[in-house]
N, C-alpha and C positions, 0 to 999 in steps of 0.2 A: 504494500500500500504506500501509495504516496503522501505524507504527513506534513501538514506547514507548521511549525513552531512558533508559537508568541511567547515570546522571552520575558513580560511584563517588564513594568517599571522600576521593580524592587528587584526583580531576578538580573536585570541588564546592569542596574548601578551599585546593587549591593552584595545579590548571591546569586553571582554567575554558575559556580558549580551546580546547582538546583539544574540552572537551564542546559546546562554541558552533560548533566548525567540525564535527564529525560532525553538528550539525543543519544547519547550512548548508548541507552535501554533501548530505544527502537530501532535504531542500528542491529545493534545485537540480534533484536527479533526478526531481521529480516526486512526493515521497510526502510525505504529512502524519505529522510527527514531534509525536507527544505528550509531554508530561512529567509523569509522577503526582507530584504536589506531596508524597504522605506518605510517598516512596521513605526509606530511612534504608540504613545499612551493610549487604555481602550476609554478614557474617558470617566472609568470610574468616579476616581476622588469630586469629581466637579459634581455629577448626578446628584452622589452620596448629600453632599454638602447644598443642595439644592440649586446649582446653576445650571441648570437642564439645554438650554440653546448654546451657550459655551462650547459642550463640546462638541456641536455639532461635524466640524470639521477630523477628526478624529473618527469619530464614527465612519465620515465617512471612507477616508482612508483605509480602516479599517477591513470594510468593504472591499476596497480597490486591491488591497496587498495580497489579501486571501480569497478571492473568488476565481478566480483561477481555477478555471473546472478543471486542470490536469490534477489540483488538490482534492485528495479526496476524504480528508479529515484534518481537521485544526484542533493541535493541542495547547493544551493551556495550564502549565505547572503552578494553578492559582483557582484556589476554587472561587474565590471574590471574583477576580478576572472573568471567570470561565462564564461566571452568575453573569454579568454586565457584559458580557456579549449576548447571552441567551435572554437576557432580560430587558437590561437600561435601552441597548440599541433599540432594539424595537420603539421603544415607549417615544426616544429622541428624535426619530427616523418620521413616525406616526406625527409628530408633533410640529416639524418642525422641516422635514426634508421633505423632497419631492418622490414623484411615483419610483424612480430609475433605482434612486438611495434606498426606498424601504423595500423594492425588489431585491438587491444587491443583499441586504441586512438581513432579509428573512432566508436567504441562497445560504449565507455565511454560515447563520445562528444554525442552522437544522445540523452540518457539519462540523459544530463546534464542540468539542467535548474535553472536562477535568480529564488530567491524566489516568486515576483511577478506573474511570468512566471508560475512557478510552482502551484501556488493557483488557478489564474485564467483560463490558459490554459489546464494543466493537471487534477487537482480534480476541476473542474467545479465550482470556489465557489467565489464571493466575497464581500458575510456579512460572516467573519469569527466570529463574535458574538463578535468584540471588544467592548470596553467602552472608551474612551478618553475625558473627560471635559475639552478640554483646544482650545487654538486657536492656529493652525498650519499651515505654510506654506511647499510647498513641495519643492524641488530641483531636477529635474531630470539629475542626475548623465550623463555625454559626453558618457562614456564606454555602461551603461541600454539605454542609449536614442538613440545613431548612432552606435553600433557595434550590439548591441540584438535587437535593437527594440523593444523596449517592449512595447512603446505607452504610452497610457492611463491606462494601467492596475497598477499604482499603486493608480492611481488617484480613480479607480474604487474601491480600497482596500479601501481608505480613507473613501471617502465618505460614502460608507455602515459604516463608526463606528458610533457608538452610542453618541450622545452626543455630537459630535467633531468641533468646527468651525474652516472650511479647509479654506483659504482665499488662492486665486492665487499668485503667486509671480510674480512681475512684471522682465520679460526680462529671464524667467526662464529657456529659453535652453541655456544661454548665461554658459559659462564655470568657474567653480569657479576658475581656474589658478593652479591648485594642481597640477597635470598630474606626479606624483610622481617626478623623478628625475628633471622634468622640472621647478618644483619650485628653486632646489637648481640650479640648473644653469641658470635659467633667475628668479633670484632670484626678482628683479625689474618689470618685467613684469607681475609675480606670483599675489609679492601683489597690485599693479592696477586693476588685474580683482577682486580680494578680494575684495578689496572697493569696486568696483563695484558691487558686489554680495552682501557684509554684508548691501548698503546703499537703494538694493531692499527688502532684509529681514527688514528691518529696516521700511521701507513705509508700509507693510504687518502688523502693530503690533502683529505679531505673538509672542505667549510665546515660540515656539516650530520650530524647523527649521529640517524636517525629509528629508533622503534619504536614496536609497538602498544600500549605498557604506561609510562604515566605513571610508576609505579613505578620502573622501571628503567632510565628515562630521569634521575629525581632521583638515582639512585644514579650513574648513570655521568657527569652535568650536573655534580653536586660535584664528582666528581673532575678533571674537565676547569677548571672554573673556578678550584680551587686551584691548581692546576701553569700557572694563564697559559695555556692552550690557546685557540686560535684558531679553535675548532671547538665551533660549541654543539647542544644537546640540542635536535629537533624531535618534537610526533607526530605520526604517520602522517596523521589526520587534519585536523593545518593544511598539510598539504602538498597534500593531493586536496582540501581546500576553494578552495586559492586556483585565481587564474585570471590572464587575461590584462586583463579589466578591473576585478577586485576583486585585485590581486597580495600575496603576504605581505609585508610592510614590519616589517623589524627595526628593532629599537633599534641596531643597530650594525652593521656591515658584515659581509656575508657572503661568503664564496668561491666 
């Protein structure tokens, strides 16, 4: 299959590896992973925040870079992301662009799919052939868990790695408090659900604290490295990238 990669905002400026090992995982499987060079922001943040005609241009790019019918699925190592093409476009496109644009949008969004989403639903698979020696707990991300849906299927991912002790995280649909802009303006309520969330990872002894959302990974990663925790932030997809002859190699010891 041939797969277009949306690298998002946070994956391009701040955790590239996230974007470099979802293409190595589809590599791996067999499928030619492209990357449209003129990809830009999906427009998110602006929605979220209530500036709905903002991004219209974004949108529509977005449109432009991935419709390319030789693509025949868009992934998105971001389930926020993933939600806001499947979702915001539509609403911005309806609102606000012409016929051509919410043709383009609704072509995209049907093709668009979370990683997870993608392995399990789309290419039927999920022992992707990882390796993981370590103990992880999972977090399912508020955006993958009640806008996608996506269930069980990362859990489903886990499980099949090799080697890996998944241990459940206790209260784990509970929200980590990030909600992008939401953190800075209810800056106080932000990190009460932090605690909340780093003192379930914490019960867990996991080494490892994965989810499908870079995003909510830097939120809960902070709070773990302030308080001295022993326990760091992975995503989903450098876990299913490594292997037994490519293994992941941290900077630091993991449990």
């Amino acid at each position: 299959m041939r797969i277009g990669l949306f690298a998002t905002c946070l994956g391009d400026t701040l955790f590239p590896e996230a974007v470099k090992s979802t293409a190595v995982l589809l590599a791996r499987l067999g499928h030619d992973v492209v990357f449209p060079p003129g990809q830009t922001c999906c427009g998110q943040m602006h929605v979220n925040t209530g500036y709905q005609r903002e991004p219209l241009p974004l949108v529509r790019n977005f449109a432009d870079q991935f419709g390319d019918a030789s693509i025949e699925a868009v992934v998105v190592p971001s389930g926020s992301c993933a939600g806001s093409v499947r979702h915001q476009h539509e609403i911005v496109a309806e609102r606000y662009g012409d016929a051509a644009l919410r043709s383009g949008v609704a072509d995209v969004k049907a093709k668009t799919y979370e990683l997870s989403e993608l392995l399990v639903d789309v290419l039927g698979t999920e022992d992707v052939g990882a390796y993981f020696p370590h103990r992880v707990t999972y977090h399912p991300t508020c955006h993958s868990l009640r806008m996608l849906r996506v269930g069980d299927k990362p859990l489903k991912l886990l499980r099949a790695v090799d080697s890996i002790d998944l241990v459940e995280l206790p209260e784990a649909d509970s929200c980590c408090g990030f909600g992008g802009t939401f953190a800075v303006k209810n800056a106080e309520t932000s990190t009460a659900m932090l605690q909340d969330k780093m003192r379930n990872i914490a019960a867990t002894g996991a080494g490892v604290c994965t989810a499908g959302d870079s995003s909510c990974l830097m939120h809960i990663g902070g709070g773990l490295s302030r308080i001295g925790s022993g326990t760091r932030t992975l995503h989903l997809a450098q876990i299913l990238s490594a292997t037994r002859t490519s293994p992941y190699v941290p900077t630091e010891a993991v449990r």
